[in-house]
C-alpha positions as CSV (number, residue, x, y, z in Angstrom):
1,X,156.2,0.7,59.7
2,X,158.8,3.7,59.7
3,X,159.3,5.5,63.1
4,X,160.7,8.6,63.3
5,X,161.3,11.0,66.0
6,X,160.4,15.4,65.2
7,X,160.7,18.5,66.6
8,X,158.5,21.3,66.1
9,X,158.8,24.9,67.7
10,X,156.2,26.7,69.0
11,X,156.8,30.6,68.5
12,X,154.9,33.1,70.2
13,X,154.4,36.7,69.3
14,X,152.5,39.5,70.8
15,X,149.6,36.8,71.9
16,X,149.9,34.8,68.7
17,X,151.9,31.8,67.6
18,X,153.4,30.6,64.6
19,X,152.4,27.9,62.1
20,X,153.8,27.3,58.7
21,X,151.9,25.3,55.6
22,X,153.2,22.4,53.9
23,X,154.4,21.9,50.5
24,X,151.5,19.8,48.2
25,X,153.1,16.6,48.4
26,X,153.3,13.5,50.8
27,X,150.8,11.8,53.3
28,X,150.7,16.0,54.8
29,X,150.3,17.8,52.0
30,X,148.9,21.4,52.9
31,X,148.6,20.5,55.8
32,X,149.7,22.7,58.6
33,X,151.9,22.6,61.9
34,X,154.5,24.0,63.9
35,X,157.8,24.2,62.0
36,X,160.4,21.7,63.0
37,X,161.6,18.4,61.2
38,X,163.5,15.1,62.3
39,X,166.0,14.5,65.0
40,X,168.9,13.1,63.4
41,X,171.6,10.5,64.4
42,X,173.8,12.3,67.2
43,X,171.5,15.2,67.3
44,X,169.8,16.3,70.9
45,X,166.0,17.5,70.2
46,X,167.4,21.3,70.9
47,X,170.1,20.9,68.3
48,X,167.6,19.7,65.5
49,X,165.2,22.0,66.3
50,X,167.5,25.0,65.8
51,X,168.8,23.2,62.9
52,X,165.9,22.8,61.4
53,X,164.4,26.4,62.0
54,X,168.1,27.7,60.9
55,X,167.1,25.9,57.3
56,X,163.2,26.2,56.7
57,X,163.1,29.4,58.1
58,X,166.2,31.2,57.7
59,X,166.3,31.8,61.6
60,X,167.9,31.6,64.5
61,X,166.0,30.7,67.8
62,X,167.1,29.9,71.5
63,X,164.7,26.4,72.5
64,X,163.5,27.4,76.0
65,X,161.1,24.2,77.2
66,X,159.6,21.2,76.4
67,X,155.8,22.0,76.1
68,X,154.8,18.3,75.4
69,X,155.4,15.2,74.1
70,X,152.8,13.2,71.3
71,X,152.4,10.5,69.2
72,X,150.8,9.9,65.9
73,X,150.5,6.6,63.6
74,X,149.5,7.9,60.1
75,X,149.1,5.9,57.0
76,X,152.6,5.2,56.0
77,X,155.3,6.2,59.5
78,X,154.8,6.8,63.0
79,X,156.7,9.6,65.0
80,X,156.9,11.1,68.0
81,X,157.2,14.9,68.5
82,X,158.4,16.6,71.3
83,X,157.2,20.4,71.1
84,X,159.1,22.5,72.6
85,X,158.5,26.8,73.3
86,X,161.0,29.0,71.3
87,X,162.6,32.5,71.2
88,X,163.2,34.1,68.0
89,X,166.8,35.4,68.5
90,X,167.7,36.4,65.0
91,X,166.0,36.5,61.3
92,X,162.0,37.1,60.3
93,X,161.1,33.8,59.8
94,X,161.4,33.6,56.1
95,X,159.5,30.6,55.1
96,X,161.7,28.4,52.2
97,X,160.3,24.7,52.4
98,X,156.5,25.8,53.5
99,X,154.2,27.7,50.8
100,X,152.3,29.8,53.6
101,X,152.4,30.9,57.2
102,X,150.8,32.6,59.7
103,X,151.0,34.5,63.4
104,X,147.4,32.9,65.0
105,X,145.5,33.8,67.8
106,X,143.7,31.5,70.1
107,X,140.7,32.2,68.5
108,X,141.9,31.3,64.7
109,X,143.9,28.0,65.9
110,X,140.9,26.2,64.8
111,X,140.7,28.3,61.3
112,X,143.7,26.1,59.7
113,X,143.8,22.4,58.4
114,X,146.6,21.1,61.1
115,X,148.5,17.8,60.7
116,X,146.8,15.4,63.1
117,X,150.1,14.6,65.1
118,X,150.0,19.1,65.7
119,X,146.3,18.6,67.1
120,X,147.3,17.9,70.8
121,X,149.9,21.2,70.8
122,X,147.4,23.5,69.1
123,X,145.3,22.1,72.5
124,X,147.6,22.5,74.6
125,X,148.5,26.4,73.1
126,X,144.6,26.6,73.5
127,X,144.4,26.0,76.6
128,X,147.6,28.5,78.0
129,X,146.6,31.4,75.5
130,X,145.1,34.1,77.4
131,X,146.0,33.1,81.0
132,X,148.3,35.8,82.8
133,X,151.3,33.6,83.6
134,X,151.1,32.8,79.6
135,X,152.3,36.3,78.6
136,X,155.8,36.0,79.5
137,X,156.1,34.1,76.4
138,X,155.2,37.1,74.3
C-alpha cells in the first residue's frame, strides 16, 4: 500500500478556523479538511505547506508550530500528516482546487463531513478553542 507523508494548516481567525471542501473525486471526495497537500522529495514540512497554500489557495502564510502529528490507513494509501498552526501573511484565501470553504467555530467543527485522517486535529482545535491562552492565535 502507498504511503505518503501531508501537511495541512490550520488557520485561525477571530475565534474560528479554516477548512476547505474537496473536489468530487477520489477515496475523499467532498470530504473536508484543513488545506495542505504532500511533502515532496527535498521539501521540509514548512516548505510544502507554504507551497501548497501558495497554490490552492492563492496565499501566502508564515507556518508557526507543529500542532500534532496523525496517522490514517484508508482504503487505497496511508499517510501521515503533521498539522501545523499558521499566519495568513498575504492573500484572502481564494480557494482554486477545493469547491467550498469555511471560517468554523468550535461549536460548528462537528457541522462538516471531515476526512477521517482531519478527525484528531478538529479534536485537538476542540479542545484549545475557547481557552484564554488560545486567543493569541487570533
Amino acid at each position: 500500500m502507498k504511503h505518503i507523508h501531508v501537511v495541512a494548516a490550520v488557520l485561525f481567525e477571530n475565534g474560528k478556523v479554516f477548512a476547505a471542501k474537496r473536489n468530487n473525486y477520489g477515496e475523499l471526495a467532498l470530504k473536508w479538511e484543513f488545506p495542505g497537500g504532500k511533502v515532496e522529495a527535498g521539501e521540509t514540512g514548512e516548505t510544502a505547506l507554504a507551497r501548497e497554500i501558495r497554490e490552492e489557495l492563492s496565499s501566502t502564510i508564515s507556518v508557526e508550530t507543529l500542532l500534532l502529528s496523525t496517522q490514517h490507513t484508508y482504503t487505497t494509501f496511508s499517510l501521515t500528516m503533521d498539522a501545523y498552526v499558521c499566519r495568513l501573511i498575504d492573500g484572502e484565501l481564494t480557494i482554486n482546487e477545493h469547491i467550498d470553504c469555511r471560517w468554523l467555530a468550535k461549536h460548528e467543527l462537528f457541522s462538516v463531513d471531515w476526512a477521517e485522517a482531519d478527525i484528531p486535529i478538529v479534536l485537538k482545535i476542540s479542545e484549545m478553542l475557547g481557552k484564554e491562552a488560545w486567543n493569541v492565535i487570533d
